[in-house]
N, C-alpha and C positions, 0 to 999 in steps of 0.2 A: 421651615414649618415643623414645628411639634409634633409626633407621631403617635397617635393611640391605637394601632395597629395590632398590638400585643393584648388590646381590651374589645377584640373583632363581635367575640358571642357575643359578652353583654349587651354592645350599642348595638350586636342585629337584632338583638331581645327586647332591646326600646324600640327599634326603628316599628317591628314590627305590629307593637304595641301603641303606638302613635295613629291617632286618628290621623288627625291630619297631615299629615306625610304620607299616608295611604292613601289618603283624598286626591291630594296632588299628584301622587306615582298612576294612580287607575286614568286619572283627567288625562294625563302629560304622557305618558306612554306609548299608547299605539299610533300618536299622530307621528311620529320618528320612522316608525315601522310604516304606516302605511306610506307616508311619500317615499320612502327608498325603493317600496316594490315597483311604484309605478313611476321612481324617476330610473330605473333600469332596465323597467320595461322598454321605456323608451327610446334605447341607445342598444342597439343590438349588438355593436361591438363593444357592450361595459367589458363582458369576460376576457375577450383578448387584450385590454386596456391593464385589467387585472392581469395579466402575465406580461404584460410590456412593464407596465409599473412595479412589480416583485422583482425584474431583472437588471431595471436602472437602480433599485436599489442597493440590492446586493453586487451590483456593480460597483456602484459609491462606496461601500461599506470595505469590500478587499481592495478597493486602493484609496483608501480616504486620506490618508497624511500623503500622499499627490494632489488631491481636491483641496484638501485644506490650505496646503503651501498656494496653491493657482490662486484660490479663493482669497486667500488674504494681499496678496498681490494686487489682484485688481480692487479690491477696497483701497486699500493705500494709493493706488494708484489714481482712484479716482476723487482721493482729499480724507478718506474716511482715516478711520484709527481702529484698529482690531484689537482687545484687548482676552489675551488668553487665560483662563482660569479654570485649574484645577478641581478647585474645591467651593461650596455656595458658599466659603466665606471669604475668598478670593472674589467675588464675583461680586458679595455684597461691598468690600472697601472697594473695588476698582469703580459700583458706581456710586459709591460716598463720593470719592475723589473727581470725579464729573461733577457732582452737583456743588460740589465746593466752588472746585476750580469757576464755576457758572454763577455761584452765590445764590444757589436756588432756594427759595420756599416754598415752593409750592410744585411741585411733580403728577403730572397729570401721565396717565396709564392706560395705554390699551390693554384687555384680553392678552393674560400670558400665563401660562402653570408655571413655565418656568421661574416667572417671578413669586410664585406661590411655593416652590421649590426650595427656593434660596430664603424666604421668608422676608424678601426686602421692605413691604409695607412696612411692619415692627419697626424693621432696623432704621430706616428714615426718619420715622416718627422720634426714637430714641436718639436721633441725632438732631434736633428741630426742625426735620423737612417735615410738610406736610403731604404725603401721596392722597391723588385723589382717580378713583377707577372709574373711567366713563364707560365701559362697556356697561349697559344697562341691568343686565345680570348682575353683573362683577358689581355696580355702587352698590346696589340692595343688599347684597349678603356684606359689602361692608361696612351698610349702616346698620348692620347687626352683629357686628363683630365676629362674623362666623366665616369659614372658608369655603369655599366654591362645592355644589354635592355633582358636579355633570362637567368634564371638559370641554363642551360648547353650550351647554344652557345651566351658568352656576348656579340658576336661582329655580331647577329642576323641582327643588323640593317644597316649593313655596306655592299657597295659592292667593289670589289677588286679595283675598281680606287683609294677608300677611303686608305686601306692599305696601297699602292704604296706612296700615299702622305703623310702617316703617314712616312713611312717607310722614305723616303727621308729627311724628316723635323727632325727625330730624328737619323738618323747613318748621319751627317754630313762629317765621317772620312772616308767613302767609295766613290768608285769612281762616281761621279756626273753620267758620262755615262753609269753607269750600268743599263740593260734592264730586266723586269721584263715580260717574255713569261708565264710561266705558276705557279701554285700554288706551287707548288717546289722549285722558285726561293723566292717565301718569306720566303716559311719552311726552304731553305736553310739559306736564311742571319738571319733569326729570332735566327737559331741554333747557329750561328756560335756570335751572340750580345751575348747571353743568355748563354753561355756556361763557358765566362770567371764571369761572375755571380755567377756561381754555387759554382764554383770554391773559390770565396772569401768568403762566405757568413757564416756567421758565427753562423747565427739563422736560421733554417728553420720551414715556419708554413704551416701547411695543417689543411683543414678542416678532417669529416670525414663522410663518408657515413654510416659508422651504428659503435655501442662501443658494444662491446660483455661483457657481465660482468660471464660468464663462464673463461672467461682466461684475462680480462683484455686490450683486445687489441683491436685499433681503423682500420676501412678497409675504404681505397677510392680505386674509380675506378678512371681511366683517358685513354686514348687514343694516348698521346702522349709521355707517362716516365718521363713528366718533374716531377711529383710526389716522384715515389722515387727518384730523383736526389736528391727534398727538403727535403727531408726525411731524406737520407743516409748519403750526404755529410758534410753538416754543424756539429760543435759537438754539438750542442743544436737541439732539435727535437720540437715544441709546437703544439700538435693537439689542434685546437681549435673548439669545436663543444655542441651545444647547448642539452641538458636533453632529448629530444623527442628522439634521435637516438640512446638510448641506445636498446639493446636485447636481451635476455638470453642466446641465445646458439649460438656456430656454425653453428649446424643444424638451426635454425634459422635463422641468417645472409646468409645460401646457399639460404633458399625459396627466401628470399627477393632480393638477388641478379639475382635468374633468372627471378624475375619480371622487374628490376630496367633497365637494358638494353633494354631489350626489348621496355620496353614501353618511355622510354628517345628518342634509336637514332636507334631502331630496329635491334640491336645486338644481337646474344644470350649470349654473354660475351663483357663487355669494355677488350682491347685490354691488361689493365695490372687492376690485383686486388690485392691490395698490404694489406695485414694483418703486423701489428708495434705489438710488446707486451715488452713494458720496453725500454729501453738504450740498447748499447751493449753489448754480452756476452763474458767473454773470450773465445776466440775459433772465436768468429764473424769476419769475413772477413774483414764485416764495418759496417755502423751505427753509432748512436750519443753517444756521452760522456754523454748528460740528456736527458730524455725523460719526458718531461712535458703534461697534459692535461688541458688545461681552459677550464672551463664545464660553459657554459651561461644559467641564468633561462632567465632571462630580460623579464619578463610577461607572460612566459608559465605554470608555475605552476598556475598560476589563471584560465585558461581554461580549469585544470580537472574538472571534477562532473559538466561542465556547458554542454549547446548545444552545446559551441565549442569544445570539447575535441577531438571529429573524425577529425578535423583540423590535431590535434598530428601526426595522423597516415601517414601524409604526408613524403614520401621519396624522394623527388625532382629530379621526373623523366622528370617535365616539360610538358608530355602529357596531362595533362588541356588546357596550353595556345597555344600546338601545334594544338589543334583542336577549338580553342573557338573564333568563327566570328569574335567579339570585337577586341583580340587583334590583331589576323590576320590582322585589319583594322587599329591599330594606332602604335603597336609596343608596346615595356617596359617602354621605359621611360615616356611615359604620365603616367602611373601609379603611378609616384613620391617619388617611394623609394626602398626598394631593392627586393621585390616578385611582379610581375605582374600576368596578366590575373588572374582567377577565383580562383586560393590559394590566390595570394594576395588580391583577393578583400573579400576574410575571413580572411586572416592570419594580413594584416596589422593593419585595425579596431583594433586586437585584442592586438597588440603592442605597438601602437602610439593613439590609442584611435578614437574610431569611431567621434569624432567630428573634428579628424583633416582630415580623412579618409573618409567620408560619400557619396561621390560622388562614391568609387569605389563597395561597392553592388549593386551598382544601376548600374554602367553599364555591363549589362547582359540584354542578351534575353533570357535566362533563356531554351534555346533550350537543355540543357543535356547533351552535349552531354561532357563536362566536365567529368561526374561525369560517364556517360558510358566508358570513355577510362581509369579511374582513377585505378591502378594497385592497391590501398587499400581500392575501393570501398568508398569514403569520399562522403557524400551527401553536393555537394558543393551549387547546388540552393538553399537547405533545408535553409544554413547558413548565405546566403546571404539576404533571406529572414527576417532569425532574426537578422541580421541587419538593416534592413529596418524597420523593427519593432520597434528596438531600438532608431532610428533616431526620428520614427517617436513619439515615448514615449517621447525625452528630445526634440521636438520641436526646431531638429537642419535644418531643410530643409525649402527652403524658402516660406514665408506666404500663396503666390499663388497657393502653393502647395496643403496646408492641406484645403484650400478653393475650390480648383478645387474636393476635394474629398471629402470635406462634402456635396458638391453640389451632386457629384455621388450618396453619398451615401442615402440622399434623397429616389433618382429617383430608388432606389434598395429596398428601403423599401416599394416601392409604385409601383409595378406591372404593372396596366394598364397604368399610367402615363408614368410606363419607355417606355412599348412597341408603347404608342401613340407619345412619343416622336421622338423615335428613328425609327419609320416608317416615323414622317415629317422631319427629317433629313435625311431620307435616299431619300426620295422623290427627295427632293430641289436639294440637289447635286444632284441627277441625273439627273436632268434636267440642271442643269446647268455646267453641265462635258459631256452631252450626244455632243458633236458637237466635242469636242477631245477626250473623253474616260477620261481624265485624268488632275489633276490639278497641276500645275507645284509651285502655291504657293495658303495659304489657309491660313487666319485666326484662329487662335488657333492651329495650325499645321506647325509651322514655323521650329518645332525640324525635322519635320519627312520633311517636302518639301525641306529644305534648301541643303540635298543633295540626294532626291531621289523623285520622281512624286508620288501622291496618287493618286489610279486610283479609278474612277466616281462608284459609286453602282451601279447597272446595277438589276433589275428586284424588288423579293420583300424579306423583310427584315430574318431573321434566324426564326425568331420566327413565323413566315405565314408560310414560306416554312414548319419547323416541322409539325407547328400542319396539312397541306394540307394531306404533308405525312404518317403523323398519321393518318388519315382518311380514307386515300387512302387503308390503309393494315388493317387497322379494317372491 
């Protein structure tokens, strides 16, 4: 996937200028937020869940090329084929060559970023496969040719007029007068496009939410079945899922499951948990003729042993970005690539290279509240911080920048100067804010006034008031 990461202000400058993407962020927002309070209200041991699940992780992660060797073993072992790749374009020929070997046209897809990752829709298409996304999110954004704005609800950014207009521009074969009353009538015609799909489809690819290397087999959740349809129906099966989801056990994979809902869409279970182990068996109902694995590194091996390795531990439940002001405020796609809010503003840097990237550490207010909702405990300010770090080491942020802070830093070496300083600025404006309270624009403060008032300092500065305080109780 294409990266506009590097163009972060501008598109948060549309985003925020966009009626309607502010329509849909106010509607679609707090219902994230409120089911996670009261699906954790519910389960009194969520929090020891959370410290069982941070330890099988980082368990997995220092001895992962152990888990990994186990885990490919019992795949193989159970008929499957593991296929290891480096880089997303390792990943995209290993599943050209599946769908060859298959003679596929037609590639039916559950829910995966990682296949948003790799950018494999394109590269099919550019090769005569037809990929077609049945997670119901997933079709809409790609009958609009646009990439996912939310790692569990890709179509975050849309509201139902949007649909309707998709929907009409792409079933041209349906009755023009058909009326679209309520959300039923999409899920109805969405099922009814999507079905003879399934039907043809001769590759199916899923991601996967976690690889067990006790038994070899890959588990997603979903909501709606279109998963195992991809799964069952086609004779070629391709999990495609990246090194960090791998887990040792069963037991294992249950902790992290009753985190994983919960804190994604405030479930205590997605609606279907579909465990895969091999091909199928004689005796099976149904199921594929091969069962394939693409296991992607594409830069994650290099952030063990670093500060980013807590990143790994990320399960993409989305309750970072469902709580975090920022995106709230612009949506996914200013982000400019395939992880937004507060993972991606660690995880990308970490992928694409914090110099294509370097805008999205930065935007955070750094309020926490990330890394309080985070079901594996990731200290996400911690990370974003040493990216900032980083930036600030290879003198990628602009000149004005490191100038506006070697000026601070000055005035932080020098005590009375800071506190004389910043008692006559606090003065001035206030006399010059004292007649409205507030300044509607400000020199040196064009980022903060442009869409919000600074209000006037009003009495005397932090550093008067303590020390009075102090006085006061002495």
């Amino acid at each position: 996937m294409l990266s506009t990461s590097s163009a972060f202000k501008r598109d948060a400058s549309a985003a925020l200028a966009d009626v309607g993407l502010q329509r849909a962020l106010e509607r679609t927002k707090p219902h994230f937020q409120h089911r996670r309070t009261a699906a954790v209200a519910a389960l009194p041991e969520f929090e020891q869940l959370r410290e069982i699940g941070r330890e099988i992780k980082d368990h997995t992660l220092v001895n992962l090329d152990f888990y990994l060797d186990a885990w490919a073993e019992m795949v193989e072992r159970a008929g499957g084929t593991v296929h290891f790749c480096a880089t997303a374009a390792d990943a995209r020929e290993a599943i050209l060559g599946i769908c060859r070997q298959a003679s596929a046209k037609i590639v039916t897809k559950g829910k995966s970023m990682i296949s948003e990752e790799i950018g494999i829709n394109d590269f099919l298409e550019a090769n005569g496969i037809t990929p077609v996304e049945t997670d119901l999110g997933e079709y809409i954004v790609q009958l609009g040719h646009e990439p996912p704005s939310h790692i569990i609800a890709p179509a975050f950014h849309l509201n139902r007029d949007d649909w309707e207009a998709r929907f009409r521009a792409a079933h041209k074969d349906l009755p023009a007068d058909r009326v679209f009353r309520e959300r039923r009538d999409i899920l109805t015609e969405a099922r009814g496009e999507l079905r003879q799909r399934f039907l043809a489809a001769d590759v199916g690819i899923t991601g996967a939410n976690f690889l067990i290397a006790e038994t070899g087999s890959s588990v997603i959740v979903t909501n709606e079945g279109n998963g195992d349809l991809t799964q069952t129906l086609p004779k070629v099966h391709v999990v495609l899922a990246s090194i960090e989801k791998l887990v040792p056990t069963l037991e294992d994979a249950s902790v992290l499951l009753r985190l994983l809902a919960r804190s994604a869409t405030g479930q205590d279970f997605s609606v279907y948990t579909t465990f895969s182990t091999g091909p199928r068996r004689p005796g099976d109902l149904d199921g594929p003729e091969q069962y394939h694995v693409v296991l992607l590194d594409n830069g994650r091996s290099a952030m063990l042993g670093t500060e980013f390795q807590p990143m790994l531990r990320c399960i993409r439940c989305a309750a970072c970005m469902n709580h975090c002001p920022v995106y709230g405020a612009i949506g996914g796609h200013a982000y400019g690539w395939v992880y937004p809010g507060p993972m991606g503003a660690v995880l990308t840097p970490a992928l694409i290279g914090v110099d294509k990237a370097r805008d999205l550490p930065n935007a955070s207010t750094f309020c926490g509240r990330c890394e309080s909702v985070c079901p594996m405990k990731i200290p996400l300010p911690k990370m974003m911080r040493h990216w900032r770090e980083r930036e600030f080491e290879r003198h990628l942020g602009p000149p004005s920048g490191r100038r506006n802070l070697a000026l601070w830093a000055w005035f932080a070496r020098r005590p009375t100067a800071y506190r004389l300083t910043a008692r006559a600025a606090s003065l001035a404006l206030g006399v010059l804010g004292r007649k409205r309270g507030r300044f509607r624009s400000l020199p040196l403060a064009g980022g903060w006034t442009a869409g919000r008032d600074l209000p006037a300092p009003e009495g005397e500065t932090f550093f008067a008031r303590y020390a009075r305080q102090s006085r006061v109780e002495r």
